[in-house]
Structures are given as structure tokens and as C-alpha cells.
DSSP file (Angstrom, degrees, kcal/mol; ACC not computed):
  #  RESIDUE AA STRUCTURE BP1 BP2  ACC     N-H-->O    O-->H-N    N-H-->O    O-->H-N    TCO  KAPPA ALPHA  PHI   PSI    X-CA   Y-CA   Z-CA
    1    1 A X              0   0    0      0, 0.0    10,-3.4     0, 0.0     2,-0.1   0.000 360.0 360.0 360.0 141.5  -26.9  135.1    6.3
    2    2 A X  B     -A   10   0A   0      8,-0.2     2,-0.4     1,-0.0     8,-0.2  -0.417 360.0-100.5 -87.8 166.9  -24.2  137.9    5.6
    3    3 A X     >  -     0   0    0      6,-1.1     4,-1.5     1,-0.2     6,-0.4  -0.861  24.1-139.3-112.4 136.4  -24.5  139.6    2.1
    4    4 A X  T  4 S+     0   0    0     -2,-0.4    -1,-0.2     1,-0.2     4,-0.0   0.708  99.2  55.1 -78.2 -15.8  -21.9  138.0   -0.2
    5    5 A X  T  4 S+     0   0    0      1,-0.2    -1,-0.2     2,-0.1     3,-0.1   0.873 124.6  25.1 -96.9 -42.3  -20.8  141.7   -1.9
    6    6 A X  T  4 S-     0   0    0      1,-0.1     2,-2.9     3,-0.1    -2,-0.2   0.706  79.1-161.5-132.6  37.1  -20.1  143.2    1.6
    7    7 A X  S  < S+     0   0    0     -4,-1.5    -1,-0.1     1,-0.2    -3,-0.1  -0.058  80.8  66.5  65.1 -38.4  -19.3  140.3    3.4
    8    8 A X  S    S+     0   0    0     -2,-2.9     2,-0.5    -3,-0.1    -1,-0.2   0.623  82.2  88.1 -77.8 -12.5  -20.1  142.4    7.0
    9    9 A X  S    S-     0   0    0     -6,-0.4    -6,-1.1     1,-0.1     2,-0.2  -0.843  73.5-128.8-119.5 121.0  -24.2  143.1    6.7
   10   10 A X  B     -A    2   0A   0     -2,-0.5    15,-0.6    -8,-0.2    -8,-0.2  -0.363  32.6-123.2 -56.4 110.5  -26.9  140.8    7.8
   11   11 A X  B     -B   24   0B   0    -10,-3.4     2,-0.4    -2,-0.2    13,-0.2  -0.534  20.8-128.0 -69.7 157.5  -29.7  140.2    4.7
   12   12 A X        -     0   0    0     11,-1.0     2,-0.5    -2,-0.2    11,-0.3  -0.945  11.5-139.8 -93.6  73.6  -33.0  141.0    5.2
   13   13 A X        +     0   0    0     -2,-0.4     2,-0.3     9,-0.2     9,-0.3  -0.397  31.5 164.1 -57.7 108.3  -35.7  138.6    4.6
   14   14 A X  E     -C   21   0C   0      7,-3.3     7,-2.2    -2,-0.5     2,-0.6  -0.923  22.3-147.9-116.7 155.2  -38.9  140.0    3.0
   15   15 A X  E     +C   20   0C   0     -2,-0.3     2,-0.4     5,-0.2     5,-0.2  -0.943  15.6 170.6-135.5 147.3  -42.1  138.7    1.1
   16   16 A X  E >  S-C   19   0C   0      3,-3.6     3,-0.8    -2,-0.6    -2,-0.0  -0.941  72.5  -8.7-161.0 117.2  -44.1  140.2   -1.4
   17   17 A X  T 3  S-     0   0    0     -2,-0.4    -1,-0.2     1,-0.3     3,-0.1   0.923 130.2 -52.0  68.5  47.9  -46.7  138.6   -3.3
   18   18 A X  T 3  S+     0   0    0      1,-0.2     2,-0.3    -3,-0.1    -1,-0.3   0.357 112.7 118.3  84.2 -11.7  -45.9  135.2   -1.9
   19   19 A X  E <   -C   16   0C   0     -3,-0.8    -3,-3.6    20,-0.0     2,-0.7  -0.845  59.5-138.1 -85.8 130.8  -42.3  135.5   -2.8
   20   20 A X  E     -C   15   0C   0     -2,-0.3    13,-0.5    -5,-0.2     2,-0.3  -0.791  24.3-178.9-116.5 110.4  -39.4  135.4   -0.6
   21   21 A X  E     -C   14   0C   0     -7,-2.2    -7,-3.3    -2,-0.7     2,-0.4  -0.675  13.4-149.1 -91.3 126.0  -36.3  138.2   -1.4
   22   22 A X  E     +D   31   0D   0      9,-1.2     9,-2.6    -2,-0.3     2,-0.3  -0.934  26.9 177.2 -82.4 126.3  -32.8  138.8    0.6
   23   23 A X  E     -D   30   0D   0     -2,-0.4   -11,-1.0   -11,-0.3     2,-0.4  -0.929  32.7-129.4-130.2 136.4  -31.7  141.7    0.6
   24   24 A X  B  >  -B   11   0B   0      5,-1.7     4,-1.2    -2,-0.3     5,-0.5  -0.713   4.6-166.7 -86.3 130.2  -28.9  144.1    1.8
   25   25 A X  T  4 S+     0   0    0    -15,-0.6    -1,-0.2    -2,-0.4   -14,-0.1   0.719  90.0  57.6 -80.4 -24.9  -29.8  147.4    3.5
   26   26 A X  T  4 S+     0   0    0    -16,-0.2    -1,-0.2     1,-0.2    -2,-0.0   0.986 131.1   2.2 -70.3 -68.8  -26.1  148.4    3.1
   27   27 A X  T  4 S-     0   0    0      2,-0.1    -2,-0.2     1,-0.0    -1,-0.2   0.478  96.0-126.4-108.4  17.2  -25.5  148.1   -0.7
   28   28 A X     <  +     0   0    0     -4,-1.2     2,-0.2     1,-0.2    -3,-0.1   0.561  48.9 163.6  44.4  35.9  -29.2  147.1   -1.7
   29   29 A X        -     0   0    0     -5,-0.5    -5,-1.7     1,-0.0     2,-0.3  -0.483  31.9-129.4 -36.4 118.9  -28.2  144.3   -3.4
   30   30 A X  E     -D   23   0D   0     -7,-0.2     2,-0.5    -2,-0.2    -7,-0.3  -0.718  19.2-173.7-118.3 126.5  -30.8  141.5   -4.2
   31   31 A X  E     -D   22   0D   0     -9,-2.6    -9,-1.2    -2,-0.3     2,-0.3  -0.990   6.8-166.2-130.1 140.9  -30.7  137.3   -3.5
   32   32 A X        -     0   0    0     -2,-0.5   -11,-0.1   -11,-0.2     2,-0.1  -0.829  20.6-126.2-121.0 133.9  -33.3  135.1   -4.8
   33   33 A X    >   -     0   0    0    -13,-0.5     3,-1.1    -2,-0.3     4,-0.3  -0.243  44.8 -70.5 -91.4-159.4  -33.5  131.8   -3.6
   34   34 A X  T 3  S+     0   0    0      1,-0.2    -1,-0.1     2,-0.1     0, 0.0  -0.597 130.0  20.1 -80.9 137.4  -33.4  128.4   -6.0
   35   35 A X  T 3> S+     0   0    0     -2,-0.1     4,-1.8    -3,-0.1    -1,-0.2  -0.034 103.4  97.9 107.1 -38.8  -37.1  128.6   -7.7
   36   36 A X  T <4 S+     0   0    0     -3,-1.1     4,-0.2     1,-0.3    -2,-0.1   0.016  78.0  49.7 -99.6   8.6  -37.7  132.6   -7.0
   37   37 A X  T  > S+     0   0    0     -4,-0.3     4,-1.8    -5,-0.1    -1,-0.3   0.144 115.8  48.4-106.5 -21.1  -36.8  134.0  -10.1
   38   38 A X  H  > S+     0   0    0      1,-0.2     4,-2.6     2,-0.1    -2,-0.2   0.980 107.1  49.8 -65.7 -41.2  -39.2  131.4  -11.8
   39   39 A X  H  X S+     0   0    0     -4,-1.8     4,-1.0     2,-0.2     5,-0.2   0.851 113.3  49.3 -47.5 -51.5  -41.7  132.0   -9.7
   40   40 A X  H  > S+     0   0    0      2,-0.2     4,-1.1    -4,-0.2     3,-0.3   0.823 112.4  50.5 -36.7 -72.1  -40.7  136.1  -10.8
   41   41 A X  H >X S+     0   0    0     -4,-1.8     4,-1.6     2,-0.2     3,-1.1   0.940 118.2  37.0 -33.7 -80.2  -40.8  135.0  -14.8
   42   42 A X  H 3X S+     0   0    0     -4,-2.6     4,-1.3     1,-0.3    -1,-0.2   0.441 108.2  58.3 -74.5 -11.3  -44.1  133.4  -14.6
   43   43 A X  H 3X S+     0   0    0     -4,-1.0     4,-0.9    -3,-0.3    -1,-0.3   0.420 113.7  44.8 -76.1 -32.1  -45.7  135.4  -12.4
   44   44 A X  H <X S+     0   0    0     -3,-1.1     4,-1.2    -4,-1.1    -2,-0.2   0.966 105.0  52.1 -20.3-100.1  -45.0  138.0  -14.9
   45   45 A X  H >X>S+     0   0    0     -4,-1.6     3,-2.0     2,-0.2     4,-1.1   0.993 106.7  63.9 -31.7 -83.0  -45.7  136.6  -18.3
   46   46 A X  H 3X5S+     0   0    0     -4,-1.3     4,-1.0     1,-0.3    -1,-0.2   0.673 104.5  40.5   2.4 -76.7  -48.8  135.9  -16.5
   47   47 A X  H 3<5S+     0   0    0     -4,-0.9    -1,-0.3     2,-0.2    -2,-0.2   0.904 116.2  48.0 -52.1 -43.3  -49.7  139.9  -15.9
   48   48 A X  H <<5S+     0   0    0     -3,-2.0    -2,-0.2    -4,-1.2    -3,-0.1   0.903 119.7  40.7 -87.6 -77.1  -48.6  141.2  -19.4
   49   49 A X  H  <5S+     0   0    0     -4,-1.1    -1,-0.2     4,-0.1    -2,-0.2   0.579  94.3 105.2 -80.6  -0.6  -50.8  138.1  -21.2
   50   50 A X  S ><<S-     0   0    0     -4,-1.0     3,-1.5    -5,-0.6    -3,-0.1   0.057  83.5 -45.6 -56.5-175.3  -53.8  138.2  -19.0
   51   51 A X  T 3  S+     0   0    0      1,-0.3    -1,-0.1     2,-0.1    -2,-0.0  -0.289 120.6   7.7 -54.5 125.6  -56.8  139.6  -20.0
   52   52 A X  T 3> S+     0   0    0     -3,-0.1     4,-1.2    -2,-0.1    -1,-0.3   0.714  80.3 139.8  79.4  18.4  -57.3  142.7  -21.7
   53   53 A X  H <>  +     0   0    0     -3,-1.5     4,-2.2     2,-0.2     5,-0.1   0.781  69.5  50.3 -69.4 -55.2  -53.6  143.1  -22.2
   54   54 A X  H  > S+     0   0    0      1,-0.2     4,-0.8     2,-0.2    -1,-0.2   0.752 111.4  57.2 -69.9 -28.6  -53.7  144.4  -25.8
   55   55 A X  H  > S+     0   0    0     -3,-0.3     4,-2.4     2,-0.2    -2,-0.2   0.821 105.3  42.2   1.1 -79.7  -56.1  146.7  -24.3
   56   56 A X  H  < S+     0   0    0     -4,-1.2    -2,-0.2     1,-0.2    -3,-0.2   0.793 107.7  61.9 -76.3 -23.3  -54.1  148.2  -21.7
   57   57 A X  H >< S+     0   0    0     -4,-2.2     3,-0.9     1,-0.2    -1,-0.2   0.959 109.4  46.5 -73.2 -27.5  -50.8  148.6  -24.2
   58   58 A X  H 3< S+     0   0    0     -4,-0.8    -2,-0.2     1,-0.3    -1,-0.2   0.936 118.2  40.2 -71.2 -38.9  -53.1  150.9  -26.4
   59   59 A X  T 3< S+     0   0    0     -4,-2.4    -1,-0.3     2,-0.0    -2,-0.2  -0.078  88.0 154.9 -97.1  42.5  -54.2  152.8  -23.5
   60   60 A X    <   -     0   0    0     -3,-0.9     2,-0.7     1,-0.2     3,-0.1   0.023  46.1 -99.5 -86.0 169.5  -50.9  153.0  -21.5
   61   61 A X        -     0   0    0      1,-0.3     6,-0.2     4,-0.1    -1,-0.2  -0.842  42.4 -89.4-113.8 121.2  -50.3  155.6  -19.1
   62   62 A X        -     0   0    0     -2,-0.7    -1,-0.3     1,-0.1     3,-0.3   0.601  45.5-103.4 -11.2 159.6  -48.1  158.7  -19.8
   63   63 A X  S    S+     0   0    0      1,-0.2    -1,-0.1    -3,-0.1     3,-0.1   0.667 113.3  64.3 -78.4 -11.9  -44.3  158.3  -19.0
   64   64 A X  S    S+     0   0    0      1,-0.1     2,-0.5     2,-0.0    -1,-0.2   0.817  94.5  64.6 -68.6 -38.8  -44.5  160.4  -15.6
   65   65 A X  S    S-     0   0    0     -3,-0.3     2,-0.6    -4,-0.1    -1,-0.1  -0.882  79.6-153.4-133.7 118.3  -46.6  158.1  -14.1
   66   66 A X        -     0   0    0     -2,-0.5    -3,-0.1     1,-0.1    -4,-0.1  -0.789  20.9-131.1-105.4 117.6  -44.8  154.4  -13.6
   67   67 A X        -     0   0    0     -2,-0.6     2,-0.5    -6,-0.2    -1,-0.1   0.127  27.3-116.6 -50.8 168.5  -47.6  151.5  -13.6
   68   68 A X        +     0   0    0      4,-0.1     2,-0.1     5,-0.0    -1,-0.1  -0.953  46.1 167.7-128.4  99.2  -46.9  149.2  -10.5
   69   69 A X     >  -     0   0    0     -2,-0.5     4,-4.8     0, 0.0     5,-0.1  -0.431  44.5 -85.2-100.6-173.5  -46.0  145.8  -11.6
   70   70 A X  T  4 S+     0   0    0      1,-0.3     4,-0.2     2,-0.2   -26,-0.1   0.537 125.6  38.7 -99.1  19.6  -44.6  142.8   -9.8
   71   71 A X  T  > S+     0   0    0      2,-0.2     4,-0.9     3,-0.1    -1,-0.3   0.567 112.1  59.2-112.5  -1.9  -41.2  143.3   -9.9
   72   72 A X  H >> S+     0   0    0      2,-0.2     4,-0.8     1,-0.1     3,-0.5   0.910 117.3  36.5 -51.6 -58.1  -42.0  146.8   -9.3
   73   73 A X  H 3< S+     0   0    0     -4,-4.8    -2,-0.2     1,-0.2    -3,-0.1   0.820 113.7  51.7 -52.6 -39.4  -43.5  145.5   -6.3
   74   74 A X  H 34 S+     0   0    0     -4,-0.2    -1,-0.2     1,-0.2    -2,-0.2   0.750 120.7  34.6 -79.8 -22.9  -41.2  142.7   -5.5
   75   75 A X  H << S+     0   0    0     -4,-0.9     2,-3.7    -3,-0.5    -1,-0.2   0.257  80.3 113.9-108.7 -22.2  -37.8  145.3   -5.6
   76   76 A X     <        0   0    0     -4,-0.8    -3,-0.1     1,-0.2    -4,-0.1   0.006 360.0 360.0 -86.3  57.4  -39.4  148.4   -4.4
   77   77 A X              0   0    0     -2,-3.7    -1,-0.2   -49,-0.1   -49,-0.0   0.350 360.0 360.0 -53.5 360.0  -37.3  148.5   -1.3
């Protein structure tokens, strides 16, 4: 599939954490398929309200150093 913003460039299928992203190496430009931004949301929520949550927001980690979540993960091209 060609990437709709520059019409010339072959997307890039990748998966991370069981989810499957398009993306174009040209303008890095991101496509979800139908489902994959729920999946995103709830997988999400999930992380921030698991256990120990209230926990970890009191003890959060200086502003230099960027926690690794899963859209950190899922984006981090």
C-alpha cells in the first residue's frame, strides 16, 4: 500500500506489542488499521490503572528521563 500523504512511498508494516502499524519512512506518517487504535486506548488505560499506579505517579521520574510506555513503544520508529 502507498502512503496516502505522499502518494509515491511504499508503507512499512511493523508490530509491536501485538499491534500492527503502517508507516511511511518518507514523511513518518502513521496508519492504524480498523480496531488498532482501540486496541492502543485500552491497552493503555490498562498500564496507567494497573497496579501500584498511584504509587508510581508519586514517585515519577525526573523530566530528563522519559518512562517507556506503549505508545512510546508502539511510535518509536
Amino acid at each position: 500500500m502507498h502512503c496516502p500523504a505522499c502518494k509515491d512511498t511504499s508503507l512499512i508494516t511493523s508490530e509491536r506489542a501485538g499491534i500492527e502499524v503502517d508507516y511511511c519512512p518518507n514523511c513518518r506518517g502513521i496508519w492504524l488499521d480498523r480496531g488498532e487504535l482501540d486496541k492502543i486506548i485500552e491497552r493503555s488505560a490498562t498500564e496507567a490503572l494497573g497496579p501500584g499506579a498511584a504509587h508510581r505517579e508519586q514517585h515519577a521520574q525526573p523530566a530528563h528521563k522519559q518512562k517507556r510506555n506503549l505508545i512510546t513503544e508502539l511510535f518509536d520508529f
